[in-house]
TORSERO-612458 format. One record per residue (C-alpha): x, y, z. Coordinates in steps of 0.001 Angstrom, whole numbers, plus 524288, in hexadecimal, padded with zeros to 5 digits. Each point is the difference from the previous one (the first is absolute). Layout:
REM TORSERO-612458
XYZ
...
//
This chain:
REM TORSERO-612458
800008000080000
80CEA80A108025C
803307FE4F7F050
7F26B800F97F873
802547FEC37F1FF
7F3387FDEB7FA5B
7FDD480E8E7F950
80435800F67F324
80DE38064D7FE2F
8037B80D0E7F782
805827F5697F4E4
7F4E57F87C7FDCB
7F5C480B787FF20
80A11807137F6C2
7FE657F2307F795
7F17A7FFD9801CC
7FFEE80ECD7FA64
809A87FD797F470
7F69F7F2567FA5C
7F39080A85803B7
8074B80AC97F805
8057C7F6497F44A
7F1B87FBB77FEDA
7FA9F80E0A7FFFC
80AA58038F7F5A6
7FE367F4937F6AD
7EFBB8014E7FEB5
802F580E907FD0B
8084A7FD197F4D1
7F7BF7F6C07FA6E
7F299806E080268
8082580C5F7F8CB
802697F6F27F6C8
7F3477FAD07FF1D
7FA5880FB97FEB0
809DD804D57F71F
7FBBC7F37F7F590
7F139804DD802E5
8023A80E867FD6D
8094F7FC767F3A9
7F32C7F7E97F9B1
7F7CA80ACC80340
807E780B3D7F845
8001C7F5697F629
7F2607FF277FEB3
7FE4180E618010A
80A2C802EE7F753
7F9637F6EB7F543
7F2EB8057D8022D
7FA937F2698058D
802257F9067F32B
809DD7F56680531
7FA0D7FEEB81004
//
């Protein structure tokens, strides 16, 4: 009971954070990916005057 080491250390919510973040940071890249396509079919269709969409 003198040494209680059942909290979570400084290390392992610092790994916790950096999978969270990594996670976070690959969705945004491929949801931007995802909206840039959308947007690019849209000007396409816009810029054809509907004839191709």
């Amino acid at each position: 009971m003198i040494k209680d080491e059942s909290g979570a250390s400084a290390a392992e919510y610092a790994l916790i954070l950096a999978i969270v973040g990594s996670a976070i940071a690959l969705a945004a890249i491929t949801l931007g990916g995802a909206i840039a396509n959308a947007m690019n079919d849209a000007a396409s269709c816009i810029a054809t005057d509907g004839q191709t969409c």
